[in-house]
Backbone as numpy.savetxt, mean C-alpha at the origin, in Angstrom:
# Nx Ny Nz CAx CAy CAz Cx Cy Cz
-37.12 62.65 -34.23 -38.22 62.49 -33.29 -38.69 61.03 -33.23
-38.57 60.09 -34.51 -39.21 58.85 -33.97 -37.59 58.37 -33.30
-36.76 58.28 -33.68 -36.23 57.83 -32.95 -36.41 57.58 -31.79
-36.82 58.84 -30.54 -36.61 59.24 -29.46 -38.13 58.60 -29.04
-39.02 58.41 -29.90 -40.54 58.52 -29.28 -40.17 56.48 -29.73
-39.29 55.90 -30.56 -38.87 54.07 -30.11 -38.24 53.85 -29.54
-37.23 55.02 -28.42 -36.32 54.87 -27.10 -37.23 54.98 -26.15
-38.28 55.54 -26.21 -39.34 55.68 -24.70 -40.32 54.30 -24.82
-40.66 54.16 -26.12 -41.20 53.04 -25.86 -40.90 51.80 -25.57
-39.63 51.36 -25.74 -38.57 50.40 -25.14 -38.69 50.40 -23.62
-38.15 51.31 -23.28 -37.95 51.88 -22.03 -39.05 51.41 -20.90
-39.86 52.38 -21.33 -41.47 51.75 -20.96 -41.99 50.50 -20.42
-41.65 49.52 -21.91 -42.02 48.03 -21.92 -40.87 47.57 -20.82
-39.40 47.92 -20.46 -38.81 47.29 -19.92 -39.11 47.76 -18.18
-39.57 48.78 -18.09 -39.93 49.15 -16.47 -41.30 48.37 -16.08
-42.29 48.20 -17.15 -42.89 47.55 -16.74 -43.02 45.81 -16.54
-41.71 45.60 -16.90 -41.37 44.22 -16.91 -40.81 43.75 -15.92
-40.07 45.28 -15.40 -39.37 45.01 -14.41 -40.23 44.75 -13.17
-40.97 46.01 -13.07 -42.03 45.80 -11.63 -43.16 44.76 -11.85
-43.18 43.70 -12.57 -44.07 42.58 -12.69 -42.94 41.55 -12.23
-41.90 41.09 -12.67 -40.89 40.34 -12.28 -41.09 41.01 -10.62
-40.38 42.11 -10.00 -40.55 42.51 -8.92 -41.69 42.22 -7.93
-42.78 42.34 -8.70 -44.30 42.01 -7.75 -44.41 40.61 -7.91
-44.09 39.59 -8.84 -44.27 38.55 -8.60 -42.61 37.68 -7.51
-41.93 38.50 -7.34 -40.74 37.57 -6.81 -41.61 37.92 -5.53
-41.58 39.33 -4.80 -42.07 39.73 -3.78 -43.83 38.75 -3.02
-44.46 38.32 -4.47 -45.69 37.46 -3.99 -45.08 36.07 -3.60
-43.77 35.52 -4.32 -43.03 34.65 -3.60 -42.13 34.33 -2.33
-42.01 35.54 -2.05 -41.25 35.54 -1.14 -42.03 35.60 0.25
-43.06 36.04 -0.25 -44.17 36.05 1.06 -44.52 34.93 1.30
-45.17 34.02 0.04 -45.74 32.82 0.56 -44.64 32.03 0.96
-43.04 32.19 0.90 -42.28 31.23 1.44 -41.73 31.35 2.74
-41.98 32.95 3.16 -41.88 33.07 4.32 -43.16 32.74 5.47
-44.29 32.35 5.14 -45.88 31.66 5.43 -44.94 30.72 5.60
-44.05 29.51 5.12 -44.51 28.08 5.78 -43.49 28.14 7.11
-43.74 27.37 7.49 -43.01 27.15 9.11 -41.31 26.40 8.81
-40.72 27.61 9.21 -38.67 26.76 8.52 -39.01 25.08 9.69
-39.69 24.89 10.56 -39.14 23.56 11.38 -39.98 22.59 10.27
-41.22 23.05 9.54 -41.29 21.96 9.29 -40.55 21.43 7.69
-39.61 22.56 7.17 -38.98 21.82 5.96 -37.16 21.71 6.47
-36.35 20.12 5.21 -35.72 20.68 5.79 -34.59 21.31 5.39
-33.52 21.49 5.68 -32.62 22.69 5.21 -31.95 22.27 4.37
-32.06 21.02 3.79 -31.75 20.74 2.14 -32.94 21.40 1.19
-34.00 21.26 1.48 -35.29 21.89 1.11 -35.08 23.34 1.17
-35.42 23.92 2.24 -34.78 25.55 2.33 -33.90 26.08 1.34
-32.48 25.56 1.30 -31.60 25.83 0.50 -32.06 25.75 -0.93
-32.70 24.44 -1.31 -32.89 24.30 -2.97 -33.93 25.34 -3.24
-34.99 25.75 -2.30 -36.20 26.64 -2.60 -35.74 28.31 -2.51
-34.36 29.06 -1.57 -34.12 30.16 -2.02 -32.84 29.78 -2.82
-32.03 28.79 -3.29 -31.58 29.06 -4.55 -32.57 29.02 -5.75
-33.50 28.42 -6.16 -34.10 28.44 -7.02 -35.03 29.83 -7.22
-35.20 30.48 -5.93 -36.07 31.72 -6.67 -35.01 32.99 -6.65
-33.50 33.17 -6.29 -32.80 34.24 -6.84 -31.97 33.57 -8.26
-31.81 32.21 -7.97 -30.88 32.01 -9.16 -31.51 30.61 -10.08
-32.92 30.75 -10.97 -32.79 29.36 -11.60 -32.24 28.33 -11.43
-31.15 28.90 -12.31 -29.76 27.92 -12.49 -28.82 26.69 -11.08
-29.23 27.43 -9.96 -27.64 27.44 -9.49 -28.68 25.97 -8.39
-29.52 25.89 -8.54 -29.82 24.02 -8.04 -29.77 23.25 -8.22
-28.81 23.26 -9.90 -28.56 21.93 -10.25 -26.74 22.41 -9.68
-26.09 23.71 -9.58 -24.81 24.00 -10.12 -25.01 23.04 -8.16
-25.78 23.75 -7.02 -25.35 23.20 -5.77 -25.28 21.57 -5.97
-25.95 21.32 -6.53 -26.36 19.31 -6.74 -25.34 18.63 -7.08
-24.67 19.72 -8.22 -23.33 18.74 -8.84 -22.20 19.16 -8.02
-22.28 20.36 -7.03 -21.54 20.29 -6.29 -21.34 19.41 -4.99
-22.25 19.27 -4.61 -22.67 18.14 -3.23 -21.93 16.51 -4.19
-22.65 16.65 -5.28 -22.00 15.53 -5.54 -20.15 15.22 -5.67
-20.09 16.11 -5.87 -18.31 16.08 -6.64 -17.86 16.22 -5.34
-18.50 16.48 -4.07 -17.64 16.24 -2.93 -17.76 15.35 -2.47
-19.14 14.69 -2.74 -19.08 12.96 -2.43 -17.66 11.98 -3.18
-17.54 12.12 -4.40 -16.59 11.46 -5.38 -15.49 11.91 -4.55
-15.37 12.93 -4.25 -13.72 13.21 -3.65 -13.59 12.55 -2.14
-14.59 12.16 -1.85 -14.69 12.20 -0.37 -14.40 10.10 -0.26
-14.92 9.89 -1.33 -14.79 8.15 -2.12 -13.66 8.18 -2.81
-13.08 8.81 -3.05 -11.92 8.83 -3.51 -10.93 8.94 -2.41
-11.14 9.41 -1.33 -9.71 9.41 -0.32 -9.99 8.22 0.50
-11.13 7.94 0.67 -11.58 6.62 1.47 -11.32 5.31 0.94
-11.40 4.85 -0.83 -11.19 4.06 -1.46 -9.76 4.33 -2.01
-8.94 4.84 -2.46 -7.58 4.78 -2.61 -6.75 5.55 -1.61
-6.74 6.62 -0.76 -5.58 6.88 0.05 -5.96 6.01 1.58
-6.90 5.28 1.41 -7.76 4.38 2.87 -6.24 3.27 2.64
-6.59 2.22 1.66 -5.81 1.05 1.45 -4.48 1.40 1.59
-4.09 2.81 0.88 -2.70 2.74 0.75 -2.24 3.23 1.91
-2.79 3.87 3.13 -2.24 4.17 4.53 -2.36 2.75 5.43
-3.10 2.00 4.95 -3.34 0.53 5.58 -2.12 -0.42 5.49
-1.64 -0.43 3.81 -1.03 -0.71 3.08 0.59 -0.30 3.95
0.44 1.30 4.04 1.76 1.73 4.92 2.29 1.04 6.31
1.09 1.46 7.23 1.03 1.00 8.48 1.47 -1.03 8.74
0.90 -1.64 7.17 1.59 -2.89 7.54 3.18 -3.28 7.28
3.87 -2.39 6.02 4.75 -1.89 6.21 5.82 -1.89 7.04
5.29 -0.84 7.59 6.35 -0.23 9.22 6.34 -0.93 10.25
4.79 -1.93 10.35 4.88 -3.25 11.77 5.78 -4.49 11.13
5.69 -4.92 9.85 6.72 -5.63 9.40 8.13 -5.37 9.64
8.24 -4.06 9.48 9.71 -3.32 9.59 10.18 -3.56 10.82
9.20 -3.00 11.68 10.00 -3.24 13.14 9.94 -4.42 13.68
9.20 -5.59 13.48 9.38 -7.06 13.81 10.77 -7.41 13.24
11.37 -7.09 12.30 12.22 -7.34 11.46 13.41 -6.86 12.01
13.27 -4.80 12.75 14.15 -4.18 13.19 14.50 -5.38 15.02
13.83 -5.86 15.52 13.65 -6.41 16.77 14.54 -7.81 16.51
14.21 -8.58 15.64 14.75 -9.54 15.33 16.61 -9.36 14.75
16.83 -8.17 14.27 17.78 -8.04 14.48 19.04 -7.46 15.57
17.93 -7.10 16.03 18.47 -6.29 17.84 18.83 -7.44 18.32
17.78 -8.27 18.45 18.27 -9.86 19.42 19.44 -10.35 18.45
20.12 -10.61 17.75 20.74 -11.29 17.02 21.96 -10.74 17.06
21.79 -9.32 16.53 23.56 -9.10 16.83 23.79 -7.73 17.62
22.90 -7.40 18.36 23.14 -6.19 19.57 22.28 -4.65 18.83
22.64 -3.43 19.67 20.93 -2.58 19.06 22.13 -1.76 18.86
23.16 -1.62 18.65 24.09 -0.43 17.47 24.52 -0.98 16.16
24.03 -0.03 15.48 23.94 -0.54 13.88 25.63 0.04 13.11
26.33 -0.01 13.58 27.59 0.45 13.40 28.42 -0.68 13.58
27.87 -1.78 14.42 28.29 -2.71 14.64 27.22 -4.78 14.22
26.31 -3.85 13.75 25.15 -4.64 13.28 24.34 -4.07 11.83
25.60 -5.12 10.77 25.06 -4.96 9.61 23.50 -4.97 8.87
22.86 -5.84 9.72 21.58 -6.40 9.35 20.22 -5.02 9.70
20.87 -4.62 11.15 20.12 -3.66 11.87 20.14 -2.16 10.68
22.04 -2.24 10.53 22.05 -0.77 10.12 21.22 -0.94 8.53
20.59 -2.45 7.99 20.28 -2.27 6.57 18.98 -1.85 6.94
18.60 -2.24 7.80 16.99 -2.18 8.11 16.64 -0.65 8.62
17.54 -0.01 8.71 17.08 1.22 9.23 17.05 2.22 7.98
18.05 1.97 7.26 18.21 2.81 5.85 16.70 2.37 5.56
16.45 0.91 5.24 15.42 0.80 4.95 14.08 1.59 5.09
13.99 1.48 6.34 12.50 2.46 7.10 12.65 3.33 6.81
14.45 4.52 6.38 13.89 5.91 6.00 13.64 5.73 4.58
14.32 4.73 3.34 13.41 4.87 2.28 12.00 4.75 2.34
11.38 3.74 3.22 9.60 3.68 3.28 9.12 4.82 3.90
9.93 6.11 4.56 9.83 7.52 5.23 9.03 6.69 6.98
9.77 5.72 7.33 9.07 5.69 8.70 9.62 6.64 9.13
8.78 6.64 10.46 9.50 8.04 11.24 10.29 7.34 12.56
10.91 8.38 12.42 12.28 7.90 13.63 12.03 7.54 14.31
10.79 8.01 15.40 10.51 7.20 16.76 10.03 6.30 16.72
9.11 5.79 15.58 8.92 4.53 15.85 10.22 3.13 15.00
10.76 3.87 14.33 12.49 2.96 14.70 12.83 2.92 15.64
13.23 3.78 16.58 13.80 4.09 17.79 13.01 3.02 18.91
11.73 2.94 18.24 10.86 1.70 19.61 11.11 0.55 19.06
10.81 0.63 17.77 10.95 -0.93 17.43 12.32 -1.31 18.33
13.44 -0.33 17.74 14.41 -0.81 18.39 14.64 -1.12 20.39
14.36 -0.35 21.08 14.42 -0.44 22.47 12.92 -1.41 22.82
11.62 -1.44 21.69 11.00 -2.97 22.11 11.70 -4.02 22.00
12.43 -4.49 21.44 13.61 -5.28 20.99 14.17 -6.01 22.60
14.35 -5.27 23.19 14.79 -5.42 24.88 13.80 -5.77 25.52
12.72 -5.05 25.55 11.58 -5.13 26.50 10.61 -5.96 26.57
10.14 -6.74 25.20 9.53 -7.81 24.57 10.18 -9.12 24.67
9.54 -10.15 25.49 10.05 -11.32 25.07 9.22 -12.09 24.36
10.26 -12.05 23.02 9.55 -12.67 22.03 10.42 -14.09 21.15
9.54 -14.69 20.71 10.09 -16.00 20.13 10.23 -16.22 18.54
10.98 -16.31 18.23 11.28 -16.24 16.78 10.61 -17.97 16.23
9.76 -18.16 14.92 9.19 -19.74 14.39 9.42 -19.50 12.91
9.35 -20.51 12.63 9.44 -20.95 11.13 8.70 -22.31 10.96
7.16 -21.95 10.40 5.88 -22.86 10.04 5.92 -23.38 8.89
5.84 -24.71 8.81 5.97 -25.26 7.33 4.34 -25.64 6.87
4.21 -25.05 5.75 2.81 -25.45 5.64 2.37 -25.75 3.80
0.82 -26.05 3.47 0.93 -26.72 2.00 -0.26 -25.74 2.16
-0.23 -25.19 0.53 -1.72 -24.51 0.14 -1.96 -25.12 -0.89
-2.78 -24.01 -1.68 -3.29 -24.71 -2.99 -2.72 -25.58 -3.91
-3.02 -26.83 -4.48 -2.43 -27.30 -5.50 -1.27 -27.85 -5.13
-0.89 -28.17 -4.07 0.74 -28.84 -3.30 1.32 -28.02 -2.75
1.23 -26.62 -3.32 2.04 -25.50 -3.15 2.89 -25.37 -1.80
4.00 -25.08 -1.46 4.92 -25.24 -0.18 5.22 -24.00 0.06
4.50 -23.96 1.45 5.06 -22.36 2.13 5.55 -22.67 3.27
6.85 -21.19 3.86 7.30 -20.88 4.88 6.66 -19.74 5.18
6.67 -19.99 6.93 5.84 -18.83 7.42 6.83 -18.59 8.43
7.82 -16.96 8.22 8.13 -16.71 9.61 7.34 -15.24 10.46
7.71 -16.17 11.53 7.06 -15.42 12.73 7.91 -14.95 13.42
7.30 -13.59 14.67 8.16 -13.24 15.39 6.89 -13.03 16.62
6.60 -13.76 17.85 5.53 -13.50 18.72 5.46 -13.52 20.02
4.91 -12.78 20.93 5.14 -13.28 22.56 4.32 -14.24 22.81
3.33 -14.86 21.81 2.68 -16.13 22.33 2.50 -17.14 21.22
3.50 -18.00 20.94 3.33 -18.78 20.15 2.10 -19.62 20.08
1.34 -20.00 21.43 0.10 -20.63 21.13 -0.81 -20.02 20.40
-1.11 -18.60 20.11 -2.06 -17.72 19.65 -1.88 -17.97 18.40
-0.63 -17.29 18.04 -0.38 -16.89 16.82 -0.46 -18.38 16.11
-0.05 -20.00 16.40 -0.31 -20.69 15.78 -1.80 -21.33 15.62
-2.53 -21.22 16.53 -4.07 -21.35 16.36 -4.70 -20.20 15.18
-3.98 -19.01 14.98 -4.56 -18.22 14.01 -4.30 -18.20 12.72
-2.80 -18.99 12.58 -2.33 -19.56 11.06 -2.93 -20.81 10.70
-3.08 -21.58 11.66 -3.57 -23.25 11.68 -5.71 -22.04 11.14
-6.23 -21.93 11.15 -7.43 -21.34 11.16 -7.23 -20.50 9.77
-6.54 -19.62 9.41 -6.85 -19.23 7.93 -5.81 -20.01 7.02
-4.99 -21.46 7.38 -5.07 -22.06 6.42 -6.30 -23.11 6.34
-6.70 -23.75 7.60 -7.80 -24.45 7.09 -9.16 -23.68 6.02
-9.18 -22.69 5.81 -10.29 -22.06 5.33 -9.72 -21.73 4.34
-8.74 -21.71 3.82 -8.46 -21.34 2.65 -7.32 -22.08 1.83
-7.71 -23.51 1.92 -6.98 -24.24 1.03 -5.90 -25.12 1.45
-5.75 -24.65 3.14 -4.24 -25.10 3.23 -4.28 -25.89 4.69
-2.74 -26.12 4.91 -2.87 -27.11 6.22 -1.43 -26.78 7.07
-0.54 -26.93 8.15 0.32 -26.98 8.43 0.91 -28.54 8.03
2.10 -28.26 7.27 2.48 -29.58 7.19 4.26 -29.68 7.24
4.75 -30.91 7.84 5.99 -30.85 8.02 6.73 -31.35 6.38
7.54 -30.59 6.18 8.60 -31.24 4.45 8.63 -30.33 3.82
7.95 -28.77 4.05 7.64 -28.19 3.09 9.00 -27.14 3.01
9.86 -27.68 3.99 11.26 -26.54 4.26 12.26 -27.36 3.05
12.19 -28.57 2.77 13.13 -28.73 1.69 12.80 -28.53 0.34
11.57 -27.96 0.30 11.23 -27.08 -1.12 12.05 -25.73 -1.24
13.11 -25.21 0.12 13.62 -23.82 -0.26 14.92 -23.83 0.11
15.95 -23.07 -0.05 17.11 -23.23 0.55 17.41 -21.62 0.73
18.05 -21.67 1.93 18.11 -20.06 2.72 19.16 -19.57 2.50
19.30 -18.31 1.25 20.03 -17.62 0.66 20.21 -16.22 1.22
21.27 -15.50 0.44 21.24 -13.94 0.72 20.75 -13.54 -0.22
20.08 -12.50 -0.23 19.62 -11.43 -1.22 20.16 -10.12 -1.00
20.26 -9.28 -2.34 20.55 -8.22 -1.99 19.71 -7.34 -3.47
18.65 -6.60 -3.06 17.75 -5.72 -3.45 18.27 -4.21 -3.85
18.26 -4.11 -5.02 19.00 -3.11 -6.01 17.91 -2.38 -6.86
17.97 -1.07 -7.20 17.02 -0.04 -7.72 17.52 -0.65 -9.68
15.88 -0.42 -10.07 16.14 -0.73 -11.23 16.95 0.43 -12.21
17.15 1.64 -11.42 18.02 2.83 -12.08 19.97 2.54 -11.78
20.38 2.77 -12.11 21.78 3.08 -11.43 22.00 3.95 -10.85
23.13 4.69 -10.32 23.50 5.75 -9.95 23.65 6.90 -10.94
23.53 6.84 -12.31 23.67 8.02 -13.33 22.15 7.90 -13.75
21.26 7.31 -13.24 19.27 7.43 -13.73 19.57 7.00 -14.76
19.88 5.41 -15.26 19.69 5.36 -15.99 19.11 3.51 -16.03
18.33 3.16 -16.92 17.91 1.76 -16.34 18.85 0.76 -16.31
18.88 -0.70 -15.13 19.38 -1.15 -15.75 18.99 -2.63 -16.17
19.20 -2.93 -17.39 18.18 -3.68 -18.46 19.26 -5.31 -17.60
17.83 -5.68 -18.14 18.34 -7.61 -17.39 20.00 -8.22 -17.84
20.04 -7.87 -18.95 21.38 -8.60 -19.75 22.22 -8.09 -19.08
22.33 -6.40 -18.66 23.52 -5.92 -18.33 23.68 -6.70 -17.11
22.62 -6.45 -15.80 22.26 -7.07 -14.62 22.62 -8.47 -14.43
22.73 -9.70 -15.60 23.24 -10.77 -15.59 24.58 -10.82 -16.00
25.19 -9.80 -16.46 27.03 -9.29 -16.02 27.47 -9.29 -14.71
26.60 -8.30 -14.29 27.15 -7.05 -13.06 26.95 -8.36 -12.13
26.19 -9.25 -12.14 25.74 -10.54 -10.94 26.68 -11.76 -11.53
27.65 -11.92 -12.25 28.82 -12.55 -11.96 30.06 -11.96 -11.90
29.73 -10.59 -12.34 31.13 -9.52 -11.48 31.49 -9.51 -10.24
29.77 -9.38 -9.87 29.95 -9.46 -8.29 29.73 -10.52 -6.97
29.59 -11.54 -7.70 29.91 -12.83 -7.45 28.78 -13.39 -6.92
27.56 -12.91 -7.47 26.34 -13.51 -7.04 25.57 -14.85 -8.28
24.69 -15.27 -7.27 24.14 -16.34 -8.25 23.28 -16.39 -9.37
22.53 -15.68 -9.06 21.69 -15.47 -9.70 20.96 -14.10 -9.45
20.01 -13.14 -10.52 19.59 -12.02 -10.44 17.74 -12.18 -11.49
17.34 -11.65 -10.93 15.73 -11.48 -11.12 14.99 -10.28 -11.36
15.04 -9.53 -11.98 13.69 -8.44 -12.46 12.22 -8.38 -11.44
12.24 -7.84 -10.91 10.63 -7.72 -9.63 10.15 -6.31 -9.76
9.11 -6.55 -9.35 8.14 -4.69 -9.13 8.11 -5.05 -7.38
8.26 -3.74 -6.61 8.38 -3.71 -5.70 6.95 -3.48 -5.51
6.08 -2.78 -3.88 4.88 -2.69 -3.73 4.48 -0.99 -4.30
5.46 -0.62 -4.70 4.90 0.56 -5.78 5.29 0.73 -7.04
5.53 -0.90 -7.46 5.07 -0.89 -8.71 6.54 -0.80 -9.88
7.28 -0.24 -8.69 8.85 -0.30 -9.28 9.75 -0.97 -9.72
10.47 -0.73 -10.92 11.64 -1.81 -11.16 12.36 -2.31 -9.94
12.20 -3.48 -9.65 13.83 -3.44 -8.83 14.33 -5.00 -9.18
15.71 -5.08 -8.78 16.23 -5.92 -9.62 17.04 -7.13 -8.12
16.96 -8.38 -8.03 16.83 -9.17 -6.83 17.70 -10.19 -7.25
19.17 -9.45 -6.13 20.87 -10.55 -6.58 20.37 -11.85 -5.69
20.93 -12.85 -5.67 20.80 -13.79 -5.01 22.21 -14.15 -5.01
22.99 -14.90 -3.82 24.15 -15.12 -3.54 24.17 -15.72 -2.35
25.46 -16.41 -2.04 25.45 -17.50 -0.81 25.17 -16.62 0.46
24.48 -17.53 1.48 24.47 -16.35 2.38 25.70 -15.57 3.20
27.02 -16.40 3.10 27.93 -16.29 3.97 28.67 -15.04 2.95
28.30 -14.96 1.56 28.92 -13.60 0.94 28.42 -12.31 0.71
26.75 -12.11 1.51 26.08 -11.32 1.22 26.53 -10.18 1.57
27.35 -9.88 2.42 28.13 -8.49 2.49 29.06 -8.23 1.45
29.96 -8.97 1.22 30.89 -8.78 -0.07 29.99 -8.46 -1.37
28.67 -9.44 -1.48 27.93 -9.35 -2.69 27.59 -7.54 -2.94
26.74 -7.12 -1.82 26.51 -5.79 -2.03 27.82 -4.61 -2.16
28.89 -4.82 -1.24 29.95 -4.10 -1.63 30.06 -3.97 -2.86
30.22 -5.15 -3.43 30.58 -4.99 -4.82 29.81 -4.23 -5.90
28.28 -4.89 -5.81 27.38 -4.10 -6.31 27.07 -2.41 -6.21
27.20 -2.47 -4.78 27.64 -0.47 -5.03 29.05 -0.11 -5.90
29.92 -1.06 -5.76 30.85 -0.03 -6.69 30.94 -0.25 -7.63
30.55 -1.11 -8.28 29.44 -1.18 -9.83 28.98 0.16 -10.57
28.39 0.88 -9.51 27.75 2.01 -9.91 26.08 1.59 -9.56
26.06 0.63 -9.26 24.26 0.01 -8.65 23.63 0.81 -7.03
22.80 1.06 -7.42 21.99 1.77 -6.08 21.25 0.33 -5.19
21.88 -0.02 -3.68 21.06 -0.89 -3.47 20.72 -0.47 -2.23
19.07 -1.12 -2.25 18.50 -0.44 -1.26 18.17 -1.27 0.06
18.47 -2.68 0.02 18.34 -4.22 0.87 19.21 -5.15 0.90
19.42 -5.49 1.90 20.15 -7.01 1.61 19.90 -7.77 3.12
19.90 -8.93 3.02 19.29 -9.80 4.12 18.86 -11.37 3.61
18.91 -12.49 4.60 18.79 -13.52 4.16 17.17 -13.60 3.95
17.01 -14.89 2.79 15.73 -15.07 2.26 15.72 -16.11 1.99
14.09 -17.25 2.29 14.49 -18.63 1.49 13.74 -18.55 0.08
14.79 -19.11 -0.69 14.26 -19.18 -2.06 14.33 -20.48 -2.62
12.96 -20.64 -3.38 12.25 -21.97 -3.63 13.15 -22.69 -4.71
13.38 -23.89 -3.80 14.64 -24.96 -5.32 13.92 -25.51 -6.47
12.41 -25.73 -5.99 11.65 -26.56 -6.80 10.26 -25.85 -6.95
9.43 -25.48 -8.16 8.37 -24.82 -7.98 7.57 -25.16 -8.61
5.98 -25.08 -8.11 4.61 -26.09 -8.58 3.86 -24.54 -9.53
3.39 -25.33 -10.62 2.32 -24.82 -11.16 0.91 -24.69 -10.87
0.11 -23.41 -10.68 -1.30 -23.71 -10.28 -2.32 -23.74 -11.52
-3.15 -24.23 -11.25 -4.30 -23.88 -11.93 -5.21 -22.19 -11.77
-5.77 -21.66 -12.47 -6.23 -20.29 -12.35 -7.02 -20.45 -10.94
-7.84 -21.18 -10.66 -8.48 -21.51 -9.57 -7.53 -21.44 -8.26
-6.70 -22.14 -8.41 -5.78 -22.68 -7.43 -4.96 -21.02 -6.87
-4.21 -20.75 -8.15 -3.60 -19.55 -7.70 -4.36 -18.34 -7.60
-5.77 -17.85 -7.90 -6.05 -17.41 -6.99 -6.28 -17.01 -5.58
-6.84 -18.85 -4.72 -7.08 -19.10 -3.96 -5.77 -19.34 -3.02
-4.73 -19.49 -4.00 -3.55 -19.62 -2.94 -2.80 -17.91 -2.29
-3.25 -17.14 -3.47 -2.79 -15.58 -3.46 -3.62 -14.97 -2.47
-4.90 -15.14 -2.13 -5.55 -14.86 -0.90 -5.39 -15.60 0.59
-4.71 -16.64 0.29 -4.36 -17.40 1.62 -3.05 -16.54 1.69
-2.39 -16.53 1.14 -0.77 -15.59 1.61 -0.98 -14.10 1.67
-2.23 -13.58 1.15 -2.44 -12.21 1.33 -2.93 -12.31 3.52
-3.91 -13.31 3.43 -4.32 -13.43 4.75 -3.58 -13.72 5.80
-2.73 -14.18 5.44 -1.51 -15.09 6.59 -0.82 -13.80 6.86
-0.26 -12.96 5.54 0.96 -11.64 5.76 -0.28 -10.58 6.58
-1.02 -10.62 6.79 -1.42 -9.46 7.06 -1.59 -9.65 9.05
-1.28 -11.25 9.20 -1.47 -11.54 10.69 0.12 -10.38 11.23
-0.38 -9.74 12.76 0.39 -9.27 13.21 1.81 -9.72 13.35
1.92 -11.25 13.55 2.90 -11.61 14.25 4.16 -11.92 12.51
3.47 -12.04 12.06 4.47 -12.86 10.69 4.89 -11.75 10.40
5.93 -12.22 9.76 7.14 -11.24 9.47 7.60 -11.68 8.03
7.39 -12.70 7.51 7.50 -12.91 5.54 6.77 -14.48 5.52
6.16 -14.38 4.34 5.63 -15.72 3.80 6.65 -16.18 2.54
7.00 -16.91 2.40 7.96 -17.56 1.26 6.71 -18.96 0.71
6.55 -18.84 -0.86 6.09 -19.75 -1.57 6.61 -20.56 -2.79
6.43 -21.52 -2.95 7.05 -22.02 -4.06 6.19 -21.90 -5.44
5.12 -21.25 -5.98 4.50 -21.19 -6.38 5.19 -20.66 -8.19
5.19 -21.31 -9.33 5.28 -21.07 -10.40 4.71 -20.13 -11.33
4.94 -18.89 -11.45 4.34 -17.78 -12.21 4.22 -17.41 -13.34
5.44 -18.17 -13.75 5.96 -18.31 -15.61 5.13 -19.50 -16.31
4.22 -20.40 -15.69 3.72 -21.06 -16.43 2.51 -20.78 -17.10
């Protein structure tokens, strides 16, 4: 019997706990239906009936609003740059694909340079049609091919090529972010480089496996190149950069594919005979002048002589 007579009294205490919780939510719910919804506002609304069914859940909405802000700064601050990043890419590509249309005709079966540049665009995943325009703009564009000699930071000697339908523009807009940033157009600065072939090779082989500099300074007098270089590409990748005369740059890569080497480029490049050291100051300021120049529509590569190993 006591048992049964400390189960009712439990019982009891909890019904009447219940209809006090009950009469007081219900005295809330009245006075919140009293104020006028226009004059609060529906961030307000929301935090005031989450807070009277669920305590808890106005901080759980808060950290949620927030964590969609972070995600929302997160696609804007890193996938923003790197679609920016793309898009300059693919206009480089096809200035590049155009320049080779004019040069040796728009079938790549018969135009080594064209057919490298197209492999190219599908490793960067351009999409076909806009190969397909670059290529038939190629015809339709009259455009003028330049090569700007100019000095930046610290002596430093750059080539600037261009590809543009208005050379007056495009040189008033290079002449303008070198004056502001260190630099000048100046004539001499072309015998700081001499215009080689390159041919651009994956730092893996064909069996995935790396391949380390020593071996790479074999395989580049196997295959009759001059010299070979270790680089990170713009994602960060091994890749490994033959250098060879320009008149052997087809033989150079033949060879290199049957090496067992994966290559993914080849095309002429000028590379610097003689190279200046900056000061921290200097090469900063010179790395933002060539960031500014590559990003003009019309240029198509900046070449510097600039010393990195010092």
């Amino acid at each position: 019997m006591a048992r049964v007579a400390t189960f009712r009294s439990v019982c009891l205490r909890n019904r009447n706990y219940l209809l006090s919780s009950l009469w007081n939510s219900a005295e809330l719910v009245a006075k919140r239906r009293a104020l006028s919804p226009a004059s609060i506002s529906l961030c307000a609304q929301a935090s005031c009936q989450y807070s009277l069914l669920v305590p808890c859940a106005e901080i759980h909405m808060s950290a949620a609003n927030h964590a969609g802000h972070n995600k929302w700064s997160k696609v804007k601050h890193i996938k923003g740059p790197k679609d920016t990043a793309k898009s300059q890419v693919f206009a480089k590509l096809s200035i590049m694909i155009r320049i080779a249309v004019k040069e040796g005709g728009s079938n790549p079966e018969f135009n080594s340079q064209l057919a490298n540049l197209i492999e190219q665009c599908r490793t960067k995943n351009m999409p076909k049609a806009s190969i397909e325009a670059a290529i038939k703009g190629a015809k339709s564009k009259a455009s003028i091919y330049s090569l700007y000699e100019a000095r930046g930071p610290g002596g430093s000697a750059l080539l600037i090529e261009v590809l543009t339908d208005n050379n007056s523009r495009t040189l008033q807009q290079l002449k303008s972010i070198l004056n502001k940033n260190g630099g000048m157009m100046s004539d001499g600065a072309r015998h700081s480089f001499q215009k080689k072939g390159v041919v651009m090779v994956n730092g893996l082989d064909k069996d995935g496996k790396d391949v380390l500099l020593e071996r790479a300074l074999e395989l580049a007098i196997d295959s009759g190149a001059e010299d070979v270089k270790q680089i990170e590409d713009e994602e960060d990748q091994v890749m490994l950069k033959f250098v060879c005369d320009l008149s052997s740059l087809r033989e150079v890569r033949e060879r290199l594919d049957s090496l067992g080497l994966l290559t993914t480029d080849s095309g002429p490049e000028f590379i610097a005979t003689t190279t200046v050291p900056l000061t921290d100051r200097d090469l900063q300021t010179a790395f933002c002048l060539i960031e500014q120049i590559d990003e003009n529509q019309d240029v198509i590569k900046v070449y510097d002589n600039i010393d990195l190993q010092s």
